[in-house]
KOLGU-73173 format. One line per field, with one value per residue (C-alpha): residue number from 1; residue in three letters; x, y, z. Coordinates in steps of 0.25 Angstrom, whole numbers, plus 5000, padded with zeros to 4 digits. Each point is the difference from the previous one (the first is absolute). Layout:
REM KOLGU-73173
nr	[NUM/...] $
rest	[Ala/...] $
xx	[X/...] $
yy	[Y/...] $
zz	[Z/...] $
This chain:
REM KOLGU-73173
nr	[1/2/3/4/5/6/7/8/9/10/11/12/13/14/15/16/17/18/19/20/21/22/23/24/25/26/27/28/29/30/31/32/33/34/35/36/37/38/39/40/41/42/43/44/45/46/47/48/49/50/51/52/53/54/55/56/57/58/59/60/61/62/63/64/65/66/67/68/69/70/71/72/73/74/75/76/77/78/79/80/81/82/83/84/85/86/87/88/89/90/91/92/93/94/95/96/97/98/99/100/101/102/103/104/105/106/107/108/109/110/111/112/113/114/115/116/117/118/119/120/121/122/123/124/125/126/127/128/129/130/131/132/133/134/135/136/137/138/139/140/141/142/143/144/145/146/147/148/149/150/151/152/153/154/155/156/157/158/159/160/161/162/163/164/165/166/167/168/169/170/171/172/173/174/175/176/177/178/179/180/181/182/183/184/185/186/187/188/189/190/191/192/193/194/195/196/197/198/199/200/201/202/203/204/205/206/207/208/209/210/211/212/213/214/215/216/217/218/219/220/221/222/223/224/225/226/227/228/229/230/231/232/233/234/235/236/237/238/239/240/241/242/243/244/245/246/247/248/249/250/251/252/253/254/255/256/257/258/259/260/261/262/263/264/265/266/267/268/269/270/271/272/273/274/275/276/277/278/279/280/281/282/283/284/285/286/287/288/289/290/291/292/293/294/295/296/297/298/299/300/301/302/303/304/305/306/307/308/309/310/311/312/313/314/315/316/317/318/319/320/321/322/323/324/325/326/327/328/329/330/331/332/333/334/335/336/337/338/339/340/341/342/343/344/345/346/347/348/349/350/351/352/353/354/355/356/357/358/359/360/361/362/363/364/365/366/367/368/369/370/371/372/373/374/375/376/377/378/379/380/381/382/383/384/385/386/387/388/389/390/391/392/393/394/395/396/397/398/399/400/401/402/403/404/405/406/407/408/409/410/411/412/413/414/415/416/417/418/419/420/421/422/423/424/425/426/427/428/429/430/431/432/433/434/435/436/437/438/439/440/441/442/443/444/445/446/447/448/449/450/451/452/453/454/455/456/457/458/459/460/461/462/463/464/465/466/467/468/469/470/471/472/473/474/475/476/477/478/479/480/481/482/483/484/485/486/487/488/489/490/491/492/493/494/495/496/497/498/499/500/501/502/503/504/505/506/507/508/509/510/511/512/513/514/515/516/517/518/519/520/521/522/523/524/525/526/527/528/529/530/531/532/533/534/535/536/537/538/539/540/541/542/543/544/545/546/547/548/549/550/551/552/553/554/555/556/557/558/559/560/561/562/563/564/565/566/567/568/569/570/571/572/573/574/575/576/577/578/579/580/581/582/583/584/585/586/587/588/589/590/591/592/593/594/595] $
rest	[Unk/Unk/Unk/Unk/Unk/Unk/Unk/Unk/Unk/Unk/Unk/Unk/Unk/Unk/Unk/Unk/Unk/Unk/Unk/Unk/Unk/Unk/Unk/Unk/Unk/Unk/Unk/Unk/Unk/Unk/Unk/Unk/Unk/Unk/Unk/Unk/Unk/Unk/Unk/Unk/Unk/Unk/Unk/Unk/Unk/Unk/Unk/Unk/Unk/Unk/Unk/Unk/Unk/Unk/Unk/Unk/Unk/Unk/Unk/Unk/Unk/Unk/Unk/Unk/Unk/Unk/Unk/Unk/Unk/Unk/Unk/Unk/Unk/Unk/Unk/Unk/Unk/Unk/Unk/Unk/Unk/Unk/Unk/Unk/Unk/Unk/Unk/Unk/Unk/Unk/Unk/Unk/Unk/Unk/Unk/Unk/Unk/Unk/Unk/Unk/Unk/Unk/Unk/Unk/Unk/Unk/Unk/Unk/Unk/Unk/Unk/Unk/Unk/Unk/Unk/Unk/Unk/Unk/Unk/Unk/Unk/Unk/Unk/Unk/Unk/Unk/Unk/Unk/Unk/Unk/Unk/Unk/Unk/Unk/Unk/Unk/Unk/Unk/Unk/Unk/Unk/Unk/Unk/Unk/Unk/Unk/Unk/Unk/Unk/Unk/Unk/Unk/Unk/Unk/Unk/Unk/Unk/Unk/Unk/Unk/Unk/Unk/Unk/Unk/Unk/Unk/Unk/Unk/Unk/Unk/Unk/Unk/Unk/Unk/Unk/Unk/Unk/Unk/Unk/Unk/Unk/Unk/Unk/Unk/Unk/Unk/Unk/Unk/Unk/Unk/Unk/Unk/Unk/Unk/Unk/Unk/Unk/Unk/Unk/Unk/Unk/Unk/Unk/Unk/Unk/Unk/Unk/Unk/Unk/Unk/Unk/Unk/Unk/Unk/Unk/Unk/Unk/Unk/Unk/Unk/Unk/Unk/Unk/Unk/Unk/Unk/Unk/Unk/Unk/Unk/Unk/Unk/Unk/Unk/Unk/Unk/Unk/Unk/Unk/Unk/Unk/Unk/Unk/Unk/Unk/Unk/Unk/Unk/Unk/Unk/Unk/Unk/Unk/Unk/Unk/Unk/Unk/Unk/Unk/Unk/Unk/Unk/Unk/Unk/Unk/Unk/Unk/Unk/Unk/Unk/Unk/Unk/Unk/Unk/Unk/Unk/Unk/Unk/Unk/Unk/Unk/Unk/Unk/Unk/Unk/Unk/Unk/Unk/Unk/Unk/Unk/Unk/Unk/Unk/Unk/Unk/Unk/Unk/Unk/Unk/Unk/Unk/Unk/Unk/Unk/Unk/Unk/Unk/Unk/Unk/Unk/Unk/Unk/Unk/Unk/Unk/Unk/Unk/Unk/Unk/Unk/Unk/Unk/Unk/Unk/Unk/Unk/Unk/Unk/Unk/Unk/Unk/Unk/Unk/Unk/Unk/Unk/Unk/Unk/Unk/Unk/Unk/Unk/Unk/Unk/Unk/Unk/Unk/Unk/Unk/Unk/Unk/Unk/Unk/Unk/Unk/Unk/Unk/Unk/Unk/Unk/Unk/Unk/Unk/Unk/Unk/Unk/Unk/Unk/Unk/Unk/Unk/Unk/Unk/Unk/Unk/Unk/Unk/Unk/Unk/Unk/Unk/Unk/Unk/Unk/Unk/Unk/Unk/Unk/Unk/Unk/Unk/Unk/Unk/Unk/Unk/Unk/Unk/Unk/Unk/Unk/Unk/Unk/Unk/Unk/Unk/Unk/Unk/Unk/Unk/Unk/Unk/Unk/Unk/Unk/Unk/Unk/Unk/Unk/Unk/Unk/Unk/Unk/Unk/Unk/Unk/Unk/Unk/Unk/Unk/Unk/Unk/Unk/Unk/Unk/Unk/Unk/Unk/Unk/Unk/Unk/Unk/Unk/Unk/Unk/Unk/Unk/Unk/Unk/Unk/Unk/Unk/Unk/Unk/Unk/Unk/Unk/Unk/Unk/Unk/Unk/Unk/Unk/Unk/Unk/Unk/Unk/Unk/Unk/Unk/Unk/Unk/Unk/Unk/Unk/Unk/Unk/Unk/Unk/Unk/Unk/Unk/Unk/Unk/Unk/Unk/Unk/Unk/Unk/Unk/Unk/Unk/Unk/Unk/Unk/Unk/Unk/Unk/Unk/Unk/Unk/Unk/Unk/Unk/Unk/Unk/Unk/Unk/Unk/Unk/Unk/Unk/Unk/Unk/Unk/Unk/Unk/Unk/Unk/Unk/Unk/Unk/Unk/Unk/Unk/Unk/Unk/Unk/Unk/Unk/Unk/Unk/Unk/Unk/Unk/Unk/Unk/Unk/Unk/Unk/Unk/Unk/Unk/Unk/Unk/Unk/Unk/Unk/Unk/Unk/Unk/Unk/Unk/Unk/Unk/Unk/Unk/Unk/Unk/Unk/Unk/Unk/Unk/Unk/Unk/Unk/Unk/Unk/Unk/Unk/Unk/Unk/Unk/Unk/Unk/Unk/Unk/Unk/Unk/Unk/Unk/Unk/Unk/Unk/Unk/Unk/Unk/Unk/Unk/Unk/Unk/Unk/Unk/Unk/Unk] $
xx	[5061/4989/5008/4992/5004/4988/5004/5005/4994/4986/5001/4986/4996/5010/4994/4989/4999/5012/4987/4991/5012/5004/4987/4998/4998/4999/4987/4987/4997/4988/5002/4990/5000/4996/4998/5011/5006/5015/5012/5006/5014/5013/5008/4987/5002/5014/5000/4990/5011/5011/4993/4994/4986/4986/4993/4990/4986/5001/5006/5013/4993/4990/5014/5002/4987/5001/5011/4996/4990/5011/5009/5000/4996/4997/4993/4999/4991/5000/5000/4998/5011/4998/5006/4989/4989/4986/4994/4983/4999/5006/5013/5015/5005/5014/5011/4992/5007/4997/4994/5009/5002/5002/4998/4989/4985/4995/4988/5011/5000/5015/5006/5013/5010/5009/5013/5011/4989/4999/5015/5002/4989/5002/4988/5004/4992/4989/5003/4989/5000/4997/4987/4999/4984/5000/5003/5016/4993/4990/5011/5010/4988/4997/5015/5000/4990/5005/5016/4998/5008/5008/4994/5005/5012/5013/5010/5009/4994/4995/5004/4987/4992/4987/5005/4999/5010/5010/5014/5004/4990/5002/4990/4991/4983/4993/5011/5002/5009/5009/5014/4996/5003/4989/4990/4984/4992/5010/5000/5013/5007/5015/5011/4988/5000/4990/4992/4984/4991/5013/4997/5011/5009/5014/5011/4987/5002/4993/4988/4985/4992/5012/4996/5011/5012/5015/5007/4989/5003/4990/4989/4984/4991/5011/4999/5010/5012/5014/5010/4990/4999/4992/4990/4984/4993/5009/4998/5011/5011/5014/5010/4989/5000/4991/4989/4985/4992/5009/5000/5010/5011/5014/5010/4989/4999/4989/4988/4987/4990/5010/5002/5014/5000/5011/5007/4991/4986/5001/5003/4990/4989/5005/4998/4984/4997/4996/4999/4997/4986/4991/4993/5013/5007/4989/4999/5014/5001/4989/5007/5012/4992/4996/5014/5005/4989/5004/5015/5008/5001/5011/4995/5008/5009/5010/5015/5011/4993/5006/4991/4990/4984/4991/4999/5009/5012/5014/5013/4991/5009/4990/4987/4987/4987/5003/4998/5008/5012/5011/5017/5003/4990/5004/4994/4985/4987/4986/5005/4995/5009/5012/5011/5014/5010/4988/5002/4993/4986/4986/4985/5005/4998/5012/5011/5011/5013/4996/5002/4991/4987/4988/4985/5004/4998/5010/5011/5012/5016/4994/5000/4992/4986/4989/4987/5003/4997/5009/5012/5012/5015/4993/5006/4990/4987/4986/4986/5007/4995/5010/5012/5014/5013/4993/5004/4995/4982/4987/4988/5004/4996/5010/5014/5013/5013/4994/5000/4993/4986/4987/4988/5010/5002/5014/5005/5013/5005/4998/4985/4998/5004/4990/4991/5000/5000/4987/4993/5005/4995/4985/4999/5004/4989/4990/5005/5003/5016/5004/4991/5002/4993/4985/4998/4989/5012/5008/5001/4999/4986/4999/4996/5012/5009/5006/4993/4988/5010/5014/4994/4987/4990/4985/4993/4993/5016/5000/4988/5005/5013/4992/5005/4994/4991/4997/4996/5015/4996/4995/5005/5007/5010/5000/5001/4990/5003/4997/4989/4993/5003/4991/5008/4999/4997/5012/4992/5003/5015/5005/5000/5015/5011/5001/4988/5004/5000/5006/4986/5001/5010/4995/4987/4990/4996/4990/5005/4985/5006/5008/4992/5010/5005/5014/5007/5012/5013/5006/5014/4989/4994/5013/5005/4988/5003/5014/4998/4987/4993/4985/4997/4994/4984/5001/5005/5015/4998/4992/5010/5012/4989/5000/5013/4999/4992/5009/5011/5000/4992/5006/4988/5003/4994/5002/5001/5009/5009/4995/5010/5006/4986/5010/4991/5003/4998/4999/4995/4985/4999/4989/5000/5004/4993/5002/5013/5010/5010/5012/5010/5013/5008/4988/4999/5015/4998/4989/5009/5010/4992/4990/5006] $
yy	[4921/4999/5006/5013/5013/5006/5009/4990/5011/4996/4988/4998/5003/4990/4989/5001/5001/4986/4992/5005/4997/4987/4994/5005/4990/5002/4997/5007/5014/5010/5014/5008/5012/4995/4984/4995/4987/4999/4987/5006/4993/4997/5011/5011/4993/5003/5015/5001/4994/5008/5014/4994/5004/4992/4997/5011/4996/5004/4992/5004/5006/5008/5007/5003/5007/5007/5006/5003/5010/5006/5003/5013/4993/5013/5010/5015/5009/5014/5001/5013/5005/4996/5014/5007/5004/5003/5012/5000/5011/4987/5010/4995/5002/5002/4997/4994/4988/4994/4986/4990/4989/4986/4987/4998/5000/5012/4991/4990/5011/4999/5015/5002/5013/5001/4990/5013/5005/4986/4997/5012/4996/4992/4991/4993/5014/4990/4988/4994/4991/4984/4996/4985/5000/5006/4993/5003/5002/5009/5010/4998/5004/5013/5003/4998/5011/5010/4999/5005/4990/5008/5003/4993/4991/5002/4994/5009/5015/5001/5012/5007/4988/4995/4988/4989/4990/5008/4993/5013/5004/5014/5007/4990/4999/4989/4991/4990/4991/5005/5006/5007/5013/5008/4989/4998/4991/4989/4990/4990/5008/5000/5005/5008/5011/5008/4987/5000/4989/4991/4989/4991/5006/5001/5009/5003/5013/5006/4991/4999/4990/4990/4988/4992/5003/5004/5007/5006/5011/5006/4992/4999/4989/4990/4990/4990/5004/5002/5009/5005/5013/5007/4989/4999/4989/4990/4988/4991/5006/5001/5009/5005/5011/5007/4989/5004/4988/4990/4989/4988/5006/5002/5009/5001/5015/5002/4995/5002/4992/4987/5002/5002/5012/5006/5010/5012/4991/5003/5015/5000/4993/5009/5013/4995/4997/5015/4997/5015/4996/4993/4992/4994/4998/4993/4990/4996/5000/4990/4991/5000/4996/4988/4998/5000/4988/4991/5001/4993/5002/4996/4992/5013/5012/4997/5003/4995/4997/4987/4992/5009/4999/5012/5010/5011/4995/5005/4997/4993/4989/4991/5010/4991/5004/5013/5012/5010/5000/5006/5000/4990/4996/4989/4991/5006/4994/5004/5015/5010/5012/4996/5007/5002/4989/4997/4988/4991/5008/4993/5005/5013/5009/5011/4996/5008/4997/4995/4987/4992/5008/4991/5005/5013/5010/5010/4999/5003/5000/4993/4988/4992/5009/4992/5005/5013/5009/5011/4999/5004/4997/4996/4986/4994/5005/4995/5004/5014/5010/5008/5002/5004/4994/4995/4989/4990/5008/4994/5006/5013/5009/5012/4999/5002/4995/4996/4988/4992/5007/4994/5007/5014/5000/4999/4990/4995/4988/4989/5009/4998/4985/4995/5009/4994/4985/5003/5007/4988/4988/5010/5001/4985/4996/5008/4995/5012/4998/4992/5009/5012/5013/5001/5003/5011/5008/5001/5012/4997/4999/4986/4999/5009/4990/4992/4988/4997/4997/4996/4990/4997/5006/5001/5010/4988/4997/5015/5000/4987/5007/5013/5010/5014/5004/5014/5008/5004/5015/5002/5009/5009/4990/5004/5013/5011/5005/4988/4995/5014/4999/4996/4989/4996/4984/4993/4996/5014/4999/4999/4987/5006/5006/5011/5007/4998/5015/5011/5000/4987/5001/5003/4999/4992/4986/4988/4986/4994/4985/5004/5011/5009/5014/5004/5009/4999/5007/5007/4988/4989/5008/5005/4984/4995/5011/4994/4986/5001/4992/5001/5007/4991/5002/4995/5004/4998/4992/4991/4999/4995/4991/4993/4999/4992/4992/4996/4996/4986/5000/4997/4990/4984/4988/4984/4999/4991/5001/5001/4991/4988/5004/5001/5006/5016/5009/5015/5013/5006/5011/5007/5005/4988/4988/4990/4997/4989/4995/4994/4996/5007/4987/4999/5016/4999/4990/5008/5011/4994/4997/5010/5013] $
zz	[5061/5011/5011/5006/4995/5010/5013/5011/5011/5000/5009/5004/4985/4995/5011/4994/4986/5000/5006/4987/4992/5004/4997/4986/4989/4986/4993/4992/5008/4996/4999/5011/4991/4984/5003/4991/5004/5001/5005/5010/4995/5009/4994/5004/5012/5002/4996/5015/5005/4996/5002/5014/4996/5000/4987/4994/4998/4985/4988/4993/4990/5008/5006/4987/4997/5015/4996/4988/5007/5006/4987/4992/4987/4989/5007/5001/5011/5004/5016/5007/5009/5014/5005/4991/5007/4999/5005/5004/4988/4990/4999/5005/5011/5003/4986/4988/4995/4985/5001/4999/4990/5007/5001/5011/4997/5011/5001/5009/5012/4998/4998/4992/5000/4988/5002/5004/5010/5006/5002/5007/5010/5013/5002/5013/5008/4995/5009/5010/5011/4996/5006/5004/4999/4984/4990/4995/4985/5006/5006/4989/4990/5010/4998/4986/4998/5008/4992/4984/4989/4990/4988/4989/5009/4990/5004/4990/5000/4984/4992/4992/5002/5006/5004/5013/5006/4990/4998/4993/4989/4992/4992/5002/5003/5007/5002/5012/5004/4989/4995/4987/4991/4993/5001/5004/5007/5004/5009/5005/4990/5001/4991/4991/4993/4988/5003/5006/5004/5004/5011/5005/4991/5001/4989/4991/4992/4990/5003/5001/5007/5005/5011/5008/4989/4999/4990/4990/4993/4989/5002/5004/5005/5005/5009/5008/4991/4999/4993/4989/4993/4988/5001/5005/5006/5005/5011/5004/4990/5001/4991/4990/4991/4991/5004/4999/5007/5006/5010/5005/4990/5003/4991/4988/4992/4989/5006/4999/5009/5000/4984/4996/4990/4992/5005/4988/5003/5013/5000/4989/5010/5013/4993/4995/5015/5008/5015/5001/4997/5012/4991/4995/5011/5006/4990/4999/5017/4996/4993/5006/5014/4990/4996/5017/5003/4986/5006/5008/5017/5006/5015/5006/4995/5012/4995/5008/5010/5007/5009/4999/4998/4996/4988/4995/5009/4996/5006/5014/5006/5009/4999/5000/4999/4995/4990/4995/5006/4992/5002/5009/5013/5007/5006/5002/5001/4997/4995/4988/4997/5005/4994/5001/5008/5012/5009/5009/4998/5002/4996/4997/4989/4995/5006/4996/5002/5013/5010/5010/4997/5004/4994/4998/4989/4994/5010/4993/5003/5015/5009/5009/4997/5003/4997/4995/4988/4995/5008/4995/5004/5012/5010/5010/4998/5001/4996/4997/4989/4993/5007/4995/5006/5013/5009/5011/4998/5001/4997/4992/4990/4994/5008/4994/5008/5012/5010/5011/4995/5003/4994/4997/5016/5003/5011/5006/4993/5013/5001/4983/5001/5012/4994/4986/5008/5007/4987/4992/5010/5001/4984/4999/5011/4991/4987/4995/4999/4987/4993/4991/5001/4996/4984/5005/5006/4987/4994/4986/4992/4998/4984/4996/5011/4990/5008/4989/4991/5004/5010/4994/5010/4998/5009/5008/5003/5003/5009/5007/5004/5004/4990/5000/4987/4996/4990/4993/4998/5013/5010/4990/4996/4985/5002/5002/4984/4994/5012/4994/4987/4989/4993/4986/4997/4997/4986/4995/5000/4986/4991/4996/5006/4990/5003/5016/4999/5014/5004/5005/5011/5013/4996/5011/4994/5005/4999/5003/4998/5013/5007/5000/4995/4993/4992/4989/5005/4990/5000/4996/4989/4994/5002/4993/4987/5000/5001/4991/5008/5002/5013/5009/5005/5014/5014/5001/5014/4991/4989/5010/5006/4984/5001/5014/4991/4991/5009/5007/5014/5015/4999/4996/4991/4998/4983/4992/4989/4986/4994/5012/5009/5013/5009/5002/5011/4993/5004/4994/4991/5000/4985/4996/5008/4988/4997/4994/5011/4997/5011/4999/4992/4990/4999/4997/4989/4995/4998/4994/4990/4997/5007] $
C-alpha cells in the first residue's frame, strides 16, 4: 500500500526527505497553528510514506479547518470587472461591464471575470521566473493576484440560474454545489427540484427546509430521512407518510408528534395548525427541536460503508477518519467531501471521482495532485491553483492543458524536472514543503466558508491559521443598490405569508443579527405563497448556515452507548450538543421495538 506514487525525478529532493521519513515514530504531536494535541498513528505515518512527503505542523483536523477557509461554503458578492475602468472624472473608461455576481470577497485582492470570459483566456503570458532567495509561497501569492478565478466555477454551465460549482442547475437562485430545478437557496442539493432551503439533499422535491435526506417529496422541516412525503418534522425516519412530528419511526402514517392518530384525527389536527403564520410556526419548530434531543442518535449515520470510521459514509470501502463521502471511495484517509468512486486519497477535501490526491482541496476526475486547489482533470500537479487538464506543473495558477510549468513559465521537460527538484529540496530546507497554502491567501470570506461549522472552527482557530477578516459589505461586495439603499428591518416582514404582499420583493432589508442587507426575489416570495409557509426574517446566508447546524459536524467526540455503555466515537452537532447515543446493534434493537 505504502509504495510512493510521488515523481521518482527529484532525486535530490527524494534523498532527502527519505532521512525525515525514516525516523518518524508515532506519538502525541502539537499542532503550531491552534495548539491541539493529536497521536500521530502508524497508519498517518504511512500515508507520508506513500505520498513521499514530510509531516505538516498542523493536526488532522486543523487541515480540515485550513481547508475549510479555502471552500465556497454559501456565499454571494458583487465584484467589479477587472477590464472596467475608472476614469479621474469617476466615469468608465473604455466598455462598461455590469458588476459580477461571484464567489470571491473583493476584499481578498483576488479578481474574478465571468467563467466563459475566463476559459477563453491563456494565463501562462502570466508566468515569472522562480527566485531561489523568495519564499516559493511569496511568488506563488504574487501570481495568484495577477490570474482572476472564474466567478462562480460551474462545472456544468446553469440555465437561468445564480448558481456556483453548478452540476446542472435550471431556473434555479443562490444554489451551490447543486443539480436542481426551479429551486432557492440550496446547498449539496442533488436530483432537487421546487425545493428551497435543502442541504445535503438528494431526490428532494416539492420541499422546504430538508438536511442530509433522500427521497422526500411534499414535505417541510425534515431531517436525516428517507423516502418520505406529505409530511413535516421528521428526524431519522424511514418510509413515512402523512406524519407531523416524528422521530426514530420507520413505515408509520398518521402521526402527530409520535402519537398514532387515526387517519380523520389527523387530517382534523393538520388542517387547525397554520404554518403561514410566524408566530406558529415558531412554536411548533420549537417543539419539535425538543422532540430531536428526547430521540434517539444513532453513534453514526454511515450506510454500507465497510471498514469504515467517520459520519455520513455511504458505499466507502476502507475510508477512515472521514466525512461525507458518498458512492463508493475506497480506500481514503482523513478526507471530507469525497464523492463519487475516489481512491487512495489522503487529508483532502472534494475529491471527486479522483485517485492518489494528498492535501489537496477540489481536485476532481485527477491524480497524484499534492497540495493543490481547484484542479480539475489535471495529473502530476503541486501547489497549483486552478488548473483544467494539466499535467507534470508546479506552482500555478489559471492554466488549462498544459505541461512542465513552473510558476505559469513554460520549460522543457528535463529543465521543468531539475527545476522542480531544486525548488523542492529549497522549500523542504525552509519548512515550507508539506505545508498547504497560507488561509490568508484564500479567496473566500472565512465566516460564510463553511469552516465555523462543518469543522468546528472558533475564530481564535481562525486567527491562529491567519485567516483574512473584513467587514462583508465592504468594498461594494453587496451591491452598490442595496449598499445605498435604505433597508427596512427584517422585524417588519410580515407575521403571515398571506399579507406577503408584491411590495415586498426586491425591496432592500437588514438582517441586524448578521449585519447584512438582502432582498426577496420574486421565485421565494411566490414559493413561500405556495407552500404557506411563513417567510422567513433573516438573511438567506444565515438560513443555510442553520441548516449547517442541524447536520452532524466533521468534528469528533468519546460518549458511550445509552443502553450497553460501549464507548462511542460520534461527530458534534452544533444544534443538538445533548444527545442519546446508541451503538448501531442497540439502535437497531431500539428500533425494532419502538420505530
Amino acid at each position: 500500500m505504502y509504495t510512493s506514487t510521488r515523481m521518482s525525478q527529484t532525486p535530490n529532493y527524494d534523498v532527502k526527505v527519505k532521512t525525515i521519513l525514516d525516523t518518524l515514530k508515532p506519538g502525541e504531536r502539537v499542532c503550531s497553528m491552534t495548539g491541539e494535541k493529536w497521536m500521530m498513528t502508524e497508519e498517518e505515518i504511512g500515508w507520508y510514506k506513500k505520498f513521499n512527503v514530510p509531516p505538516p505542523k498542523v493536526s488532522p483536523l486543523t487541515r480540515w479547518k485550513h481547508h475549510g477557509a479555502w471552500y465556497v461554503g454559501y456565499q454571494y458578492w458583487y465584484q467589479k470587472h477587472p477590464e472596467t475602468r475608472l476614469r479621474s472624472d469617476g466615469a468608465t473608461d473604455g466598455q462598461a461591464r455590469k458588476p459580477i455576481i461571484c464567489t470571491v470577497h473583493p476584499a481578498t485582492g483576488i479578481k474574478v471575470l465571468p467563467d466563459k470570459e475566463w476559459f477563453e483566456k491563456d494565463f501562462i503570458s502570466a508566468g515569472r521566473d522562480y527566485d531561489p532567495s523568495r519564499s516559493l509561497m511569496e511568488q506563488w501569492r504574487d501570481l495568484q493576484l495577477a490570474v482572476p478565478m472564474p466567478a462562480n466555477r460551474n462545472h456544468v454551465e446553469p440555465v437561468n440560474s445564480i448558481a456556483f460549482v453548478s452540476q446542472g442547475d435550471e431556473n434555479s437562485y443562490f444554489v451551490g454545489a447543486s443539480k436542481s430545478r426551479n429551486s432557492l437557496y440550496c446547498h449539496v442539493a442533488m436530483d432537487t427540484e421546487d425545493s428551497a432551503e435543502v442541504y445535503q439533499g438528494f431526490s428532494v422535491t416539492n420541499s422546504f427546509n430538508v438536511v442530509h435526506s433522500r427521497r422526500i417529496f411534499n414535505c417541510q422541516y425534515v431531517r436525516e430521512s428517507f423516502d418520505c412525503m406529505n409530511s413535516t418534522f421528521l428526524f431519522d425516519c424511514r418510509n413515512c407518510e402523512f406524519c407531523f412530528g416524528a422521530t426514530n419511526k420507520r413505515n408509520k402514517k398518521h402521526l402527530w408528534f409520535n402519537e398514532q392518530l387515526s387517519e380523520n384525527e389527523w387530517k382534523k389536527r393538520r388542517a387547525e395548525v397554520d404554518l403561514g403564520s410566524r408566530k406558529i410556526l415558531d412554536e411548533y419548530t420549537a417543539k419539535f427541536q425538543k422532540l430531536v434531543d428526547d430521540a434517539v442518535w444513532p453513534e453514526n449515520f454511515n450506510e454500507q460503508a465497510e471498514n469504515s470510521t467517520g459520519e455520513y459514509l455511504t458505499k466507502t470501502t476502507k475510508v477512515r477518519e472521514s466525512y461525507f463521502c458518498e458512492e463508493g471511495a475506497l480506500n481514503e484517509y482523513s478526507c471530507n467531501f469525497s464523492l463519487g468512486t475516489s481512491e487512495n486519497c489522503a487529508f483532502s477535501g472534494y475529491p471527486v471521482f479522483a485517485t492518489d490526491i494528498y492535501y489537496s482541496g477540489s481536485c476532481s476526475r485527477g491524480s497524484k495532485c499534492s497540495f493543490c486547489f481547484l484542479c480539475i482533470q489535471s495529473q502530476r500537479m503541486e501547489y497549483s491553483l486552478l488548473c483544467y487538464n494539466c499535467e507534470d506543473c508546479f506552482g500555478c495558477v489559471g492554466l488549462q492543458r498544459k505541461k512542465f510549468c513552473i510558476l505559469n513559465k513554460q520549460y522543457s521537460e528535463e529543465e521543468y524536472w531539475q527545476r522542480v527538484d531544486e525548488i523542492k529540496c529549497k522549500m523542504l530546507e525552509d519548512k515550507e514543503y508539506g505545508e498547504f497554502f497560507p488561509a490568508k491567501y484564500a479567496p473566500s470570506y472565512w465566516a460564510d466558508s463553511g469552516a465555523p461549522v462543518w469543522f468546528d472552527t472558533s475564530k481564535e482557530d481562525a486567527l491562529g491559521m491567519g485567516c483574512l477578516f473584513f467587514d462583508p459589505e465592504s468594498e461594494d461586495a453587496i451591491g452598490e443598490s442595496l449598499a445605498n439603499a435604505t433597508p427596512t428591518p427584517v422585524e417588519e416582514i410580515p407575521d403571515h405569508v398571506n399579507d406577503l404582499t408584491d411590495e415586498w420583493i426586491s425591496r432592500p432589508l437588514y438582517d441586524v443579527g448578521s449585519n447584512r442587507r438582502f432582498a426577496m426575489i420574486k421565485p421565494e416570495v411566490e414559493l413561500y405563497r405556495h407552500m404557506k409557509i411563513a417567510p422567513p426574517r433573516k438573511h438567506f446566508i444565515s438560513r443555510i448556515k442553520d441548516l449547517w447546524l442541524e447536520a452532524n459536524q466533521a468534528s469528533f467526540i468519546e460518549t458511550k452507548c445509552e443502553a450497553c455503555h460501549k464507548p462511542l466515537r460520534v461527530a458534534k452537532n452544533a444544534a443538538h450538543s445533548v444527545r442519546r447515543h446508541l451503538c448501531r446493534k442497540d439502535y437497531l434493537a431500539y428500533l425494532e421495538k419502538n420505530g
